[in-house]
KOLNUSE-24752 format. One line per 8 residues: number of its first residue (from 1); their letters; for each residue x, y, z of N, C-alpha, C, O. Coordinates in nm, 3 decimals. Example, Ala and Ser with C-alpha at 12.3 -4.5 7.8 and 13.67 -1.06 7.14 Angstrom:
2
1	as	1.319:-0.569:0.780:1.230:-0.450:0.780:1.320:-0.330:0.780:1.424:-0.332:0.846 ~ 1.285:-0.225:0.708:1.367:-0.106:0.714:1.290:0.003:0.787:1.341:0.114:0.804
This chain:
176
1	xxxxxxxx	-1.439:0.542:1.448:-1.301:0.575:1.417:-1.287:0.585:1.265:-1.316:0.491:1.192 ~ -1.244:0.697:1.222:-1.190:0.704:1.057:-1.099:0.599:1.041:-1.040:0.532:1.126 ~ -1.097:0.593:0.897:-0.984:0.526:0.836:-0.857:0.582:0.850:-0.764:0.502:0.853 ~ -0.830:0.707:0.861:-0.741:0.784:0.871:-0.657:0.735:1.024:-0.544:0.692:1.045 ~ -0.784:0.767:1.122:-0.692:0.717:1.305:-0.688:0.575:1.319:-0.630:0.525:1.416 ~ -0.754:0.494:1.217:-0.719:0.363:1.214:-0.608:0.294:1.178:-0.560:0.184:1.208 ~ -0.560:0.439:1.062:-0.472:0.361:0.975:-0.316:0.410:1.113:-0.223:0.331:1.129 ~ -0.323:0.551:1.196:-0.247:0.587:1.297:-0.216:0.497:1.383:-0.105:0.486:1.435
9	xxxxxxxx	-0.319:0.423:1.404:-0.317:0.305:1.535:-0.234:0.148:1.450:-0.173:0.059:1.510 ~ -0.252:0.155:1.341:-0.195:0.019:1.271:-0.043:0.076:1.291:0.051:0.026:1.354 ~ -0.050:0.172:1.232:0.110:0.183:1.190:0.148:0.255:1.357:0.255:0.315:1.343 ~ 0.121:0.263:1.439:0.184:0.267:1.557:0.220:0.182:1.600:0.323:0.191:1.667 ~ 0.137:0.022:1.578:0.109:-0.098:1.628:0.240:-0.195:1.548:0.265:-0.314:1.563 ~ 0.301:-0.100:1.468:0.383:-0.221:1.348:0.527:-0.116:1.368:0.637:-0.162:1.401 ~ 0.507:0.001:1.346:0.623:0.065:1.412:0.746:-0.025:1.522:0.857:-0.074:1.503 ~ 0.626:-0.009:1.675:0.662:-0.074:1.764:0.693:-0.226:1.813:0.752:-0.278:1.908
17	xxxxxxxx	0.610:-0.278:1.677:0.602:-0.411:1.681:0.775:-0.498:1.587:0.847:-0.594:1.616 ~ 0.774:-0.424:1.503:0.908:-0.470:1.370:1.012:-0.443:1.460:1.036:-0.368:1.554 ~ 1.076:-0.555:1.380:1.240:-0.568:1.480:1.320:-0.425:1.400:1.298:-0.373:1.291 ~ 1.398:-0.400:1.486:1.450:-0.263:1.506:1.500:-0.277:1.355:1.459:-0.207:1.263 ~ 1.600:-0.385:1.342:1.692:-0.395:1.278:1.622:-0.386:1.110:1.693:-0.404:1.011 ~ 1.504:-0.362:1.103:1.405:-0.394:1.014:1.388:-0.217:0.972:1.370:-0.182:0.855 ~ 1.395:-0.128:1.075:1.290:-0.012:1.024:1.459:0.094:1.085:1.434:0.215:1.082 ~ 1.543:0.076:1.112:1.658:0.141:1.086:1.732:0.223:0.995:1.821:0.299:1.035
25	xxxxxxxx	1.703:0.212:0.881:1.688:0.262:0.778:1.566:0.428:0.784:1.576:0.548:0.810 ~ 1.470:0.337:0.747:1.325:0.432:0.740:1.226:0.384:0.839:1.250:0.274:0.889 ~ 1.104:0.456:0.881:1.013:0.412:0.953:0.901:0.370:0.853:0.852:0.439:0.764 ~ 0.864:0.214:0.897:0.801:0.158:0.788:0.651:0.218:0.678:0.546:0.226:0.742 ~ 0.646:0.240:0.596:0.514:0.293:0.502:0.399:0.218:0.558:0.412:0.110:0.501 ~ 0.312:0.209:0.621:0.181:0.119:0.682:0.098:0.185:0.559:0.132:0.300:0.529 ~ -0.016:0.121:0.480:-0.119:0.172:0.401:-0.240:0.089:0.436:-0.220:-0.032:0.443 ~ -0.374:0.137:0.462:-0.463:0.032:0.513:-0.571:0.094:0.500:-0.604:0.209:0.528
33	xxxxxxxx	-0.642:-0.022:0.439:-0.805:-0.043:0.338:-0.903:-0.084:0.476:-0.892:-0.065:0.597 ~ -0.999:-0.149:0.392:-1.098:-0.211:0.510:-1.067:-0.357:0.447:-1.169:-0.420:0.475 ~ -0.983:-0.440:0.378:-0.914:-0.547:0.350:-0.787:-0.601:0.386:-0.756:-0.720:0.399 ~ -0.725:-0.509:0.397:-0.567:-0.549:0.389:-0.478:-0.373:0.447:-0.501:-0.253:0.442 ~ -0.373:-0.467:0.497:-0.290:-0.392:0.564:-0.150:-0.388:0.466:-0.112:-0.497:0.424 ~ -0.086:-0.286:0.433:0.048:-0.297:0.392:0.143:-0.255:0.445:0.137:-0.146:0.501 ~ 0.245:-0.320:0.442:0.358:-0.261:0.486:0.489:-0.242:0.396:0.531:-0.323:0.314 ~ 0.534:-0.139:0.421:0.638:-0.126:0.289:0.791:-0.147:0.383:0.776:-0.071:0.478
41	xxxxxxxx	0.863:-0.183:0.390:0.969:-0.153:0.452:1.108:-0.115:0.357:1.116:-0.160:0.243 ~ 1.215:-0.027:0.415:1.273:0.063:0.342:1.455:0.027:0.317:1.516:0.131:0.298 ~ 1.527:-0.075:0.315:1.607:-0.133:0.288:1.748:-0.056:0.249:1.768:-0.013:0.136 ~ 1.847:-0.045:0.359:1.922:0.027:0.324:2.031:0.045:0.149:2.092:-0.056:0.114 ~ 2.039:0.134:0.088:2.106:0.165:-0.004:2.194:0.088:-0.053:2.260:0.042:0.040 ~ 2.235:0.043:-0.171:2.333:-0.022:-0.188:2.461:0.055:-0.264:2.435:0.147:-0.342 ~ 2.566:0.025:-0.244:2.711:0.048:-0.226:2.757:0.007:-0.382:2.868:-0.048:-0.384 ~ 2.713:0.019:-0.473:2.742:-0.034:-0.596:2.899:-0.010:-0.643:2.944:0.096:-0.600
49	xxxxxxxx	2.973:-0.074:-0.708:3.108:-0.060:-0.774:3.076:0.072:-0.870:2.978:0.097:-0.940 ~ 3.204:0.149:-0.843:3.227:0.252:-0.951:3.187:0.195:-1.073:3.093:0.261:-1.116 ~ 3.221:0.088:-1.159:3.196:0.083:-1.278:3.087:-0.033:-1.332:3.077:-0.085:-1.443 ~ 3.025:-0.049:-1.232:2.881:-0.152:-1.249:2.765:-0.087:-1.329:2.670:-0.018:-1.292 ~ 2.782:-0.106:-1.383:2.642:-0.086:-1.492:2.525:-0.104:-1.397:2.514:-0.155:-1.286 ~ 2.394:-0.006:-1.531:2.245:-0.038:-1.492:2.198:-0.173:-1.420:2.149:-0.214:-1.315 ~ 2.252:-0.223:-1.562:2.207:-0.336:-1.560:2.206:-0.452:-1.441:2.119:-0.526:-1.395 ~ 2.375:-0.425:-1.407:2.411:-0.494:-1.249:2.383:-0.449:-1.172:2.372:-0.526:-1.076
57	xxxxxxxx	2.348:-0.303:-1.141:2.276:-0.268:-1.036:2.153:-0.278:-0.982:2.114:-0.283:-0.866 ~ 2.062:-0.282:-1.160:1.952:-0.334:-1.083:1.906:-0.521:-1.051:1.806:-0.564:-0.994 ~ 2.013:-0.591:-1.108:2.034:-0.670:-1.050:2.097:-0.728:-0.921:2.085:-0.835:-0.861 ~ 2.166:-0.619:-0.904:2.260:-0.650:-0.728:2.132:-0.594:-0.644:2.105:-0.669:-0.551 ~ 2.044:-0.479:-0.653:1.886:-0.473:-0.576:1.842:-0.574:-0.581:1.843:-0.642:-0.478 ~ 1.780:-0.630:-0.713:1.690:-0.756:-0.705:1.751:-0.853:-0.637:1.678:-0.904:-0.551 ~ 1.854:-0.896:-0.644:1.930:-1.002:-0.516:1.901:-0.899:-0.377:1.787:-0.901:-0.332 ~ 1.976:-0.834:-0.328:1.894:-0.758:-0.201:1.780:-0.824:-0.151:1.761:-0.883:-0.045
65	xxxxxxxx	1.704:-0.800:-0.255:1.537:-0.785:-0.202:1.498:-0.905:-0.213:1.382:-0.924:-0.178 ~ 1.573:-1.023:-0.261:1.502:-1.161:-0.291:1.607:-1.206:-0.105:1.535:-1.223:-0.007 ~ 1.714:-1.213:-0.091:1.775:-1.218:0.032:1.671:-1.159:0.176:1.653:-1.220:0.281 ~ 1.616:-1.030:0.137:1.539:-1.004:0.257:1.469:-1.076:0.255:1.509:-1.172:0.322 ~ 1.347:-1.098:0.202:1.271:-1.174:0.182:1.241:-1.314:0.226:1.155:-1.364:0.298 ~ 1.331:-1.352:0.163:1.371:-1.479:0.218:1.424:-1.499:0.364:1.362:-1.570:0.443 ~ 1.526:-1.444:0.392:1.567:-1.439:0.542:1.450:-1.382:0.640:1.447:-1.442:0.747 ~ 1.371:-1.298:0.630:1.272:-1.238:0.699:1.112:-1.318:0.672:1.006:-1.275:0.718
73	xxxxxxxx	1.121:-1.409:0.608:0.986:-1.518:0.597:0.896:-1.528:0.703:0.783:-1.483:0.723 ~ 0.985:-1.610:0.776:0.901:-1.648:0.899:0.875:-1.579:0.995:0.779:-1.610:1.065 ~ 0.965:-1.451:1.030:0.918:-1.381:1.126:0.782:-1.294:1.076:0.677:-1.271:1.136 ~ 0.822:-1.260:0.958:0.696:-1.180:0.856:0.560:-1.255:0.912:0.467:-1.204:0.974 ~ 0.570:-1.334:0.888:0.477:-1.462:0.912:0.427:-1.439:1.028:0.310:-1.401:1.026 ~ 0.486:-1.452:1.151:0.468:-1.443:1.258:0.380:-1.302:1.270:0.258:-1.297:1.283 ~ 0.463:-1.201:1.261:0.407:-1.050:1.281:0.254:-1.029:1.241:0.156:-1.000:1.311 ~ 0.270:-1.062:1.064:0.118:-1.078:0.991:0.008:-1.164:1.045:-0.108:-1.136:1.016
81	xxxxxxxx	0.040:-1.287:1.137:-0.048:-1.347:1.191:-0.138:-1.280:1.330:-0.255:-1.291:1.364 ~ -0.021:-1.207:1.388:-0.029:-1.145:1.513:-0.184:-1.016:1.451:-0.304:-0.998:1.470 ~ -0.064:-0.955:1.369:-0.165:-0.818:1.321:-0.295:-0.847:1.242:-0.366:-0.747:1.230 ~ -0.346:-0.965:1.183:-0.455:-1.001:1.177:-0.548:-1.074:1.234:-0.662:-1.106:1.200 ~ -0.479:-1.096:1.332:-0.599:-1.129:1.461:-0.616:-0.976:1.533:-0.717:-0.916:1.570 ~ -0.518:-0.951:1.535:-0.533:-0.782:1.608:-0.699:-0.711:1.543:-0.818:-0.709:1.576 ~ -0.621:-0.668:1.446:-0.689:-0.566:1.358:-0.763:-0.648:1.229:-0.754:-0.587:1.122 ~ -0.815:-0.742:1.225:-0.921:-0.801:1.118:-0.905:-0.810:0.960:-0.995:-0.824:0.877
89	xxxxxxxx	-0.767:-0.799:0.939:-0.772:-0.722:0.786:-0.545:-0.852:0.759:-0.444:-0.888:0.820 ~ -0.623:-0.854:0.610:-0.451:-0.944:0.588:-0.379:-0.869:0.554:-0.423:-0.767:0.500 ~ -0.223:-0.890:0.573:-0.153:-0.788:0.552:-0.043:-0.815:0.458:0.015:-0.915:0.501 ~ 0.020:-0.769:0.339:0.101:-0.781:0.263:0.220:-0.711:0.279:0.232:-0.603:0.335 ~ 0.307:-0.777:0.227:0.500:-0.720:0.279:0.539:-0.644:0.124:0.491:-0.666:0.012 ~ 0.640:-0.554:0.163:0.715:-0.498:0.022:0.805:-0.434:0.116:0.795:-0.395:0.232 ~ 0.943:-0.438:-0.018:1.048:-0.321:0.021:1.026:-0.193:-0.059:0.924:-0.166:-0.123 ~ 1.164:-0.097:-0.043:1.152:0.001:-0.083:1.324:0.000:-0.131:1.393:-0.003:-0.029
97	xxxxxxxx	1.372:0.001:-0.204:1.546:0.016:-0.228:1.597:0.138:-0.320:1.633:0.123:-0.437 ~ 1.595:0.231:-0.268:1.603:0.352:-0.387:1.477:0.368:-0.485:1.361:0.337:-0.459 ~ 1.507:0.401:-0.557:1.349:0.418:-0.634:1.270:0.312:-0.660:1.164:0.334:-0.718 ~ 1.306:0.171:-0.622:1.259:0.020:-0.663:1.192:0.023:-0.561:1.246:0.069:-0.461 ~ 1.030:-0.034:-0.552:0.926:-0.083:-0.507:0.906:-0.196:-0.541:0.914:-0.224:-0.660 ~ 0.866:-0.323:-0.416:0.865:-0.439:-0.480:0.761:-0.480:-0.368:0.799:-0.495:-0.252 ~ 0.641:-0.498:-0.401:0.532:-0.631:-0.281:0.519:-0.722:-0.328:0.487:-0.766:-0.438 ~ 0.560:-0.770:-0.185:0.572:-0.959:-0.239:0.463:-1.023:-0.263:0.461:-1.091:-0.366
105	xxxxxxxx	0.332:-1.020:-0.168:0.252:-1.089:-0.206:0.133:-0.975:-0.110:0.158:-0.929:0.001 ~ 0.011:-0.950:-0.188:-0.090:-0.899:-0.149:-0.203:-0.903:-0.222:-0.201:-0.948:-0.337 ~ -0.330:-0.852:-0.157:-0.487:-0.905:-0.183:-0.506:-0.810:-0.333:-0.460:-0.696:-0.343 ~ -0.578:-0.876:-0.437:-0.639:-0.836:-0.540:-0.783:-0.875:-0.504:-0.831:-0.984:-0.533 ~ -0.852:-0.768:-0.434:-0.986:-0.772:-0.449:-1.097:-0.747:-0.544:-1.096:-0.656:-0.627 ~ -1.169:-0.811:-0.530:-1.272:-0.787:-0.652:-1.385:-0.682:-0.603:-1.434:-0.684:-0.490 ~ -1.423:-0.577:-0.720:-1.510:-0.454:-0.656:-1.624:-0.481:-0.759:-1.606:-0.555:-0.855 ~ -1.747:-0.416:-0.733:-1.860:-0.461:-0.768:-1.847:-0.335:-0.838:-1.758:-0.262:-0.795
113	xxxxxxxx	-1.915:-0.293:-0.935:-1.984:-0.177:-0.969:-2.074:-0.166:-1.150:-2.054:-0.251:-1.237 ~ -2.124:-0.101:-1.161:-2.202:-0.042:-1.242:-2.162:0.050:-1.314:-2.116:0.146:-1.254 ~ -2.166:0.055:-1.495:-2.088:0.151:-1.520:-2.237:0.174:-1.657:-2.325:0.097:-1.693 ~ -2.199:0.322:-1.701:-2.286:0.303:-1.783:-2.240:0.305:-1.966:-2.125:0.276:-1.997 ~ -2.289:0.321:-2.016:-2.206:0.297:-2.184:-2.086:0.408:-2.177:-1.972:0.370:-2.149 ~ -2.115:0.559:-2.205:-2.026:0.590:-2.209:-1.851:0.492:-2.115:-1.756:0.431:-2.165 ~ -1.883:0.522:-1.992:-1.797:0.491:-1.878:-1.752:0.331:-1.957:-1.632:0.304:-1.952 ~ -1.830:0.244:-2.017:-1.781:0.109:-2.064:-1.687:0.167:-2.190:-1.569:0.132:-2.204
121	xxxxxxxx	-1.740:0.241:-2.262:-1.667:0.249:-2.370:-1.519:0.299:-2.361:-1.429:0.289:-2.444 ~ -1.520:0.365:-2.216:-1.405:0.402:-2.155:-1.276:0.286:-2.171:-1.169:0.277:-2.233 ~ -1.356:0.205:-2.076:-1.261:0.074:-2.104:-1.255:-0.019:-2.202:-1.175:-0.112:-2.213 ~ -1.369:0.019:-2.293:-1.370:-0.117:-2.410:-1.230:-0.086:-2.514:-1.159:-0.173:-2.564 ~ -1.212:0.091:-2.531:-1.106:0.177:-2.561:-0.992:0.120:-2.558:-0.911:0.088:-2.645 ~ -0.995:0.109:-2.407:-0.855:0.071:-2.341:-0.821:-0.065:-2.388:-0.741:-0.077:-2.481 ~ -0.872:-0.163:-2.337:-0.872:-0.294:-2.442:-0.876:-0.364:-2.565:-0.839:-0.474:-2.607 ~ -0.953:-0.231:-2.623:-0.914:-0.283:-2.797:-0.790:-0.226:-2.774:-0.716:-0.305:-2.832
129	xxxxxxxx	-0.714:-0.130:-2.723:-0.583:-0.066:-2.802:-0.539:-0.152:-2.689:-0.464:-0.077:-2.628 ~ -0.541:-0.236:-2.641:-0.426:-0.313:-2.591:-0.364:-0.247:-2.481:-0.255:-0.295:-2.450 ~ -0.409:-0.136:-2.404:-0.337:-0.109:-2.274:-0.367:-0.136:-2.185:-0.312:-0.100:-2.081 ~ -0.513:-0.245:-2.191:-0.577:-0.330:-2.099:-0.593:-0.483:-2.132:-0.617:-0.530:-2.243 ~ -0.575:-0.552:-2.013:-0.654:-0.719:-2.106:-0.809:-0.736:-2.097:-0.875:-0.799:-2.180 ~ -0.865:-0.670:-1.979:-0.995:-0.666:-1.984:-1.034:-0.561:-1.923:-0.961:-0.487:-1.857 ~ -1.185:-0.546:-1.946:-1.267:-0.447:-1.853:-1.231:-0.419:-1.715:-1.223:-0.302:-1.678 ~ -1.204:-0.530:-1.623:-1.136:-0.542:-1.499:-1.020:-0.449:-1.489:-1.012:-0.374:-1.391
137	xxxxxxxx	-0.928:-0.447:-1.584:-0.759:-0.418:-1.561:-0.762:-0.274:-1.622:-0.681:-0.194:-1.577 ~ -0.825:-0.243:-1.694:-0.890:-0.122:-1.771:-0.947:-0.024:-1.662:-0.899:0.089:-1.663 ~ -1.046:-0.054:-1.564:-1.047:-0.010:-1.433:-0.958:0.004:-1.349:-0.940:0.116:-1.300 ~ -0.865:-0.124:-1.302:-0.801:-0.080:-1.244:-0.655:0.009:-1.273:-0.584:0.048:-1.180 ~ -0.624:0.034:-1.418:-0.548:0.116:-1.481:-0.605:0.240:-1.471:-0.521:0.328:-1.451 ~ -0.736:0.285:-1.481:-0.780:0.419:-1.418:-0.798:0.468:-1.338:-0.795:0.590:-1.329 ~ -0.838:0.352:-1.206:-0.766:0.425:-1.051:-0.681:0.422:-1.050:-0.659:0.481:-0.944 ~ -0.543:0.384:-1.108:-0.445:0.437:-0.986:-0.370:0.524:-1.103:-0.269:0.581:-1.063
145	xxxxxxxx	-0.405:0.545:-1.248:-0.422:0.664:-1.324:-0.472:0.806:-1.204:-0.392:0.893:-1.170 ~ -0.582:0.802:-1.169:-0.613:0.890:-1.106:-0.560:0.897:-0.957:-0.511:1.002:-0.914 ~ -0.568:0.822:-0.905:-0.467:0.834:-0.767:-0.338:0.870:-0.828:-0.281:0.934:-0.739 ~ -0.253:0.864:-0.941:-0.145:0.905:-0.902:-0.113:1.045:-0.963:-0.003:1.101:-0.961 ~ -0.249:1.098:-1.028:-0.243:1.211:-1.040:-0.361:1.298:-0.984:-0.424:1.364:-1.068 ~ -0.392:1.305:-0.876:-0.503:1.339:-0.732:-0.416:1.328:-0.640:-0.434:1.217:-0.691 ~ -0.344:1.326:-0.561:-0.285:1.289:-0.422:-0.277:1.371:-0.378:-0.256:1.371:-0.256 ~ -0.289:1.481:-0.444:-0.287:1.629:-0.344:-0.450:1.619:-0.335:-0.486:1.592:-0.220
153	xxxxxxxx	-0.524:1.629:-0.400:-0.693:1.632:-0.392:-0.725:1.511:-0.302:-0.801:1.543:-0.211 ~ -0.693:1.397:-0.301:-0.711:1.285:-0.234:-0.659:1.276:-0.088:-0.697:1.185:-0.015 ~ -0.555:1.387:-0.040:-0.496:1.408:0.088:-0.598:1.498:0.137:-0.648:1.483:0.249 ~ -0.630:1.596:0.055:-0.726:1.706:0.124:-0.877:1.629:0.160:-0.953:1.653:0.253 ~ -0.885:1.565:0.089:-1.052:1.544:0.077:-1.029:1.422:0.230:-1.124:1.393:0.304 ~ -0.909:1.376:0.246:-0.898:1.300:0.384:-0.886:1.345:0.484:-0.915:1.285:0.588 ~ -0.836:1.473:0.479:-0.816:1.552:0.572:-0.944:1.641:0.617:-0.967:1.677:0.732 ~ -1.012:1.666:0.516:-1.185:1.736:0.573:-1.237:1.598:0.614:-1.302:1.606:0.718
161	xxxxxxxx	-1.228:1.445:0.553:-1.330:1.332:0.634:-1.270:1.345:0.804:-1.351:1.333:0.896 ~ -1.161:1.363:0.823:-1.081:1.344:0.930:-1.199:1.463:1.019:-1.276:1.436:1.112 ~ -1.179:1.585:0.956:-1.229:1.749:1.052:-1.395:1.662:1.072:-1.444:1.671:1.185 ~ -1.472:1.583:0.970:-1.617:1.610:0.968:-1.618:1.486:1.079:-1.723:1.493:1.143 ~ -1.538:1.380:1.118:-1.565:1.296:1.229:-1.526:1.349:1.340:-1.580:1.312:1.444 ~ -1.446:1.426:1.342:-1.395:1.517:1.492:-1.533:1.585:1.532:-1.581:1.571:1.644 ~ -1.578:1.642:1.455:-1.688:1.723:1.474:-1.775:1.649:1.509:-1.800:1.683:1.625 ~ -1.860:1.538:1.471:-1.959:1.468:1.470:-1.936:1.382:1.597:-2.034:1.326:1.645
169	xxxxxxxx	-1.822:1.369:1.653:-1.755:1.293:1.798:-1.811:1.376:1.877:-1.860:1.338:1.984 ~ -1.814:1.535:1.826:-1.820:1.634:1.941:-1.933:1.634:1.982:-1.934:1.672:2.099 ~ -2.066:1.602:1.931:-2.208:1.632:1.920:-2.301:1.555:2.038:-2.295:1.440:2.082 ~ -2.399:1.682:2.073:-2.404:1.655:2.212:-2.479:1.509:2.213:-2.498:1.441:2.113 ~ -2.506:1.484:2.310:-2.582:1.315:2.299:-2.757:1.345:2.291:-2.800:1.378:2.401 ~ -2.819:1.341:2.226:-2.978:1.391:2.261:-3.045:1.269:2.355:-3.167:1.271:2.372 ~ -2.960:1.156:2.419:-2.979:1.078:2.470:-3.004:1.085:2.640:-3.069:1.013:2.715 ~ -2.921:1.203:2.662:-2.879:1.225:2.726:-2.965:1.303:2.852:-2.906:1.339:2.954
């Protein structure tokens, strides 16, 4: 199974699973690694006063989202326990409130790799000028640098892994 019909079967599985009153709004964002499961959920709009400032508004969200949160704890709890015995992988919560993104708590994994001078000097760059604290954060400031400017290249290139396992499903059995 791809990551792709895996990630179909999670978020079918959490769709159906979240209390109604939860995904009423939007149908929840599911995102899923071979670590961790996310879920974004989408929090209806807020009603702000004609003359409330930035400032209170994005403070009347941040209350919002500290209220969900809080009120939705334990069932969260519940669900995430369920879906990681399910499906093998932990799962982290976030809302969505107008353009505000907020996850509450999720996995920072550590990735192995090999880089060579140039590619270090990449990040040593980044860290002397201070837009990194280390080599670590310097990396991870350049993936999602590049994920968030790839997502059209990064949808396609998922969408041919998707065609090359359909195909390879199809193949006759020489076992046979």
């Amino acid at each position: 199974m791809t990551n792709t019909s895996k990630a179909a079967v999670v978020t079918a599985w959490f769709v159906e699973r979240l209390p109604v009153e939860w995904t009423a709004t939007a149908a929840p964002e599911v995102a899923v690694d071979r670590e961790e499961i996310t879920v974004v959920l989408a929090l209806p709009g807020l009603e702000p006063a004609p003359e409330a400032s930035d400032a209170e508004q994005a403070e009347a969200a941040a209350g919002r989202i500290a209220r969900f949160r809080a009120d939705t704890r334990e069932r969260r709890i519940d669900i995430a326990r369920e879906a990681e015995h399910r499906f093998g992988r932990k799962v982290a919560w976030g809302v969505a409130l107008g353009e505000r993104r907020e996850l509450f708590t999720h996995l920072a994994v550590p990735v192995m790799t090999r880089l060579r001078q140039p590619e270090r000097q990449v990040l040593d760059t980044l860290v002397e000028a201070g837009v990194a604290r280390s080599r670590a954060h310097a990396l991870a400031w350049c993936v999602r640098l590049v994920g968030d400017n790839a997502q059209s290249w990064l949808s396609d290139l998922r969408e041919a892994m998707e065609h090359v396992e359909k195909v390879r499903s199809q193949a006759p059995n020489p076992q046979a």
